[in-house]
GULUMVO-423841 format. One record per residue (C-alpha): x, y, z; residue in one letter; residue number from 1. Coordinates in steps of 0.5 Angstrom, whole numbers, padded with zeros to 4 digits. Example, Ala and Ser with C-alpha at 12.3 -4.5 7.8 and 13.67 -1.06 7.14 Angstrom:
<pts>
       X       Y       Z   resn   resi
    0025   -0009    0016      A      1
    0027   -0002    0014      S      2
</pts>
This chain:
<pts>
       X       Y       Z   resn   resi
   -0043    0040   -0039      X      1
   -0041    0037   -0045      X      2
   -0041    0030   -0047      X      3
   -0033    0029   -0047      X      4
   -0034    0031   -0040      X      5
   -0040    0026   -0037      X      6
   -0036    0021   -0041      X      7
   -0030    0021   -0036      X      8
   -0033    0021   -0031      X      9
   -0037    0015   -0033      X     10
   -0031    0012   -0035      X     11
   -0027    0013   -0028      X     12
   -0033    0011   -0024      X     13
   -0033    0006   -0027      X     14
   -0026    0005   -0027      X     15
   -0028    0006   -0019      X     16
   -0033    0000   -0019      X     17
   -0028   -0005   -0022      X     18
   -0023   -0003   -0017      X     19
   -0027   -0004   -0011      X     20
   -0030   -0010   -0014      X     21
   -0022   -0012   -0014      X     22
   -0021   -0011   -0006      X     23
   -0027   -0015   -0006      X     24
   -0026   -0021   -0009      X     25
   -0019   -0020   -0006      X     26
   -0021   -0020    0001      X     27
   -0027   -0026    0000      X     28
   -0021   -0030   -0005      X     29
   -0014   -0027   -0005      X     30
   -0010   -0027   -0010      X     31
   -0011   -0034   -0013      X     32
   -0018   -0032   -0013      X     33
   -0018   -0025   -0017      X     34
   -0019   -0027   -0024      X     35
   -0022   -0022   -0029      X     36
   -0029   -0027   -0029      X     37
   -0030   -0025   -0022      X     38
   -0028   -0017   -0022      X     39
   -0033   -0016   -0028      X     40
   -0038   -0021   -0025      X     41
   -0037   -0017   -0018      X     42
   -0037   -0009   -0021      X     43
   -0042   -0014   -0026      X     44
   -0040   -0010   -0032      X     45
   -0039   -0014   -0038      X     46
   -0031   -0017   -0039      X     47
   -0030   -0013   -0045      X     48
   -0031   -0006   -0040      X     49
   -0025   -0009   -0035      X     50
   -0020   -0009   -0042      X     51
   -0023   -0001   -0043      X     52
   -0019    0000   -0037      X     53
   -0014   -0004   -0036      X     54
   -0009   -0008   -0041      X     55
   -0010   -0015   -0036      X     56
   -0011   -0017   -0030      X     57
   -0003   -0016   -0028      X     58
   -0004   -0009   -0029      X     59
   -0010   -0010   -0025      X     60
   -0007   -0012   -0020      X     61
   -0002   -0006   -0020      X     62
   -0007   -0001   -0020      X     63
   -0009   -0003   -0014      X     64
   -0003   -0003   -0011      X     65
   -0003    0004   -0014      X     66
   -0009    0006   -0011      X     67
   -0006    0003   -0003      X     68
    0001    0007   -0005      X     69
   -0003    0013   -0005      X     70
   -0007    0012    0001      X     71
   -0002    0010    0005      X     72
    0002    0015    0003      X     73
   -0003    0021    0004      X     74
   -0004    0018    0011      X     75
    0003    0018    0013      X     76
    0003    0026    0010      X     77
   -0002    0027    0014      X     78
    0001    0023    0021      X     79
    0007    0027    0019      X     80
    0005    0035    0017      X     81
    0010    0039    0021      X     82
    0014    0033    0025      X     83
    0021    0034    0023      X     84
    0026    0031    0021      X     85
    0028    0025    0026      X     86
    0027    0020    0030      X     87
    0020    0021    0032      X     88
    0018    0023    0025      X     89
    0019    0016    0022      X     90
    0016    0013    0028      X     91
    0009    0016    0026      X     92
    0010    0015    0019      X     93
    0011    0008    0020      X     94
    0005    0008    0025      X     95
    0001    0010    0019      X     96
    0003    0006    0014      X     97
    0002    0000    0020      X     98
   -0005    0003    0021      X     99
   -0007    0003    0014      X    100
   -0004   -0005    0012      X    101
   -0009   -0006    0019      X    102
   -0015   -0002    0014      X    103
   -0014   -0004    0008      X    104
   -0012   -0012    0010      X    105
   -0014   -0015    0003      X    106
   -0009   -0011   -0001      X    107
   -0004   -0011    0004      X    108
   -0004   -0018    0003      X    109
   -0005   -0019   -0004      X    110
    0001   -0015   -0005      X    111
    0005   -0020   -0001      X    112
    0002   -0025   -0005      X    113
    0003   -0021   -0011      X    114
    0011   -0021   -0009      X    115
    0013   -0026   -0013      X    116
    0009   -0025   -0020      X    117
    0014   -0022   -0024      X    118
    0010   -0019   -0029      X    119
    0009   -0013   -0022      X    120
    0015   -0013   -0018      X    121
    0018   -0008   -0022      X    122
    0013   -0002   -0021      X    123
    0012   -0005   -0013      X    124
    0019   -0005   -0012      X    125
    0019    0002   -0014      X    126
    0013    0004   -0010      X    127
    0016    0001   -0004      X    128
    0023    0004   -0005      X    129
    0020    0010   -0007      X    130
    0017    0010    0000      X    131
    0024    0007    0004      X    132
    0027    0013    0001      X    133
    0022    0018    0004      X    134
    0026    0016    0011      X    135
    0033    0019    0009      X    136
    0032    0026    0012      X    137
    0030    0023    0018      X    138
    0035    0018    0019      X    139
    0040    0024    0017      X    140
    0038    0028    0021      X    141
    0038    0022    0027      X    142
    0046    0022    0025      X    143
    0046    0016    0021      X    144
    0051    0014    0017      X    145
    0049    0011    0011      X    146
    0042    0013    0011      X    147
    0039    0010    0005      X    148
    0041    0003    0007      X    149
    0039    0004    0014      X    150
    0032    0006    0010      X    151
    0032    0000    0007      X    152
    0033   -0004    0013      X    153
    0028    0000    0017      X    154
    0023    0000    0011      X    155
    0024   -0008    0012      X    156
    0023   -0009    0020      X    157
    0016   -0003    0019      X    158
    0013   -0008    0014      X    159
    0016   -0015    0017      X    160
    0011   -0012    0023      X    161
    0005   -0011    0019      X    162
    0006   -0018    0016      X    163
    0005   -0020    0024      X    164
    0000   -0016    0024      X    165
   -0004   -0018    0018      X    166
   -0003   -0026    0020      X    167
   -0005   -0023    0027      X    168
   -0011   -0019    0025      X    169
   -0010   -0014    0030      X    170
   -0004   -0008    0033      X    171
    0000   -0012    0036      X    172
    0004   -0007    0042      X    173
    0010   -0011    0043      X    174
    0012   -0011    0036      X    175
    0011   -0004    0035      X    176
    0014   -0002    0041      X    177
    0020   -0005    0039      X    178
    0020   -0001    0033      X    179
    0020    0006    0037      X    180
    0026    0003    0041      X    181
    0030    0001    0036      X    182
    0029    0008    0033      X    183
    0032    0011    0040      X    184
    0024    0013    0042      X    185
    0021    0011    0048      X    186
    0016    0006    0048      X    187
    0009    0009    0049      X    188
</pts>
């Protein structure tokens, strides 16, 4: 193996170690908390190692982002493989991004929290419509007209119940029972 190739994968394990470090520091003290000090002393790496792999603490905080946008588009991929167009794949769609926010509780809410941070709305904002868009084959296919405002709307109500649940801690049935009915499914 060359050396190039043992130092990126030391460098992306370490990259690693400062992103679960992050969700850390994020559970125990959210957003306010998660200073680049607390990252590096929970991954205990020294600071200088933290700007090796991220330009500041916002793209930082991005980066989390990013990761939990992954997660929870894989898990929406696979609740919905070989679910058409329609109704029904929405709602497993949006049960898995719920059961995701429920998992990973501490980047749901630091990307609540990080809502109004200027410096991370841009790329949050084009993750999420990014997400939202995914939804207009199925609306299409329900027979709705304007399908990419109807996704957003959708994607608004699906994250309205995940914050319910975020405060919550836990499912909550009526909420997403709702949601099945005002996609035309019955309620489970």
């Amino acid at each position: 193996m060359s050396p190039r190739g043992a130092g990126e994968r030391s460098a992306a394990k370490t990259r690693e170690a400062l992103l679960a470090a992050g969700v850390t520091v994020a559970e125990r003290d959210g957003l306010a908390g998660l200073s680049v000090n607390s990252v590096v002393a929970e991954a205990d790496v020294a600071k200088g190692t933290f700007y090796v792999h991220f330009a500041d603490r916002a793209a930082f905080i991005d980066a989390l982002h990013e990761g939990f946008h992954e997660r929870v588009l894989h898990a929406v991929e696979q609740a919905t493989v070989d679910t058409p167009p329609g109704a029904e794949r929405i709602w497993r769609g949006a049960e898995a991004y719920l059961d995701m926010c429920l998992r990973e509780r501490a980047i749901k809410a630091l990307a609540l929290e990080a809502r109004t941070d200027s410096a991370l709305t841009s790329s949050m904002s084009a993750r999420h419509e990014r997400f939202a868009a995914s939804a207009i084959p199925s609306i299409r296919a329900m027979g709705w007209p304007e399908a990419a405002a109807a996704a957003q709307l959708l994607a608004a109500m699906t994250n309205e119940v995940a914050i319910r649940e975020l405060e919550a801690g836990r499912r909550l049935p009526a909420a997403r029972r709702s949601l099945q009915r005002f996609l035309g499914l019955p309620a489970a």
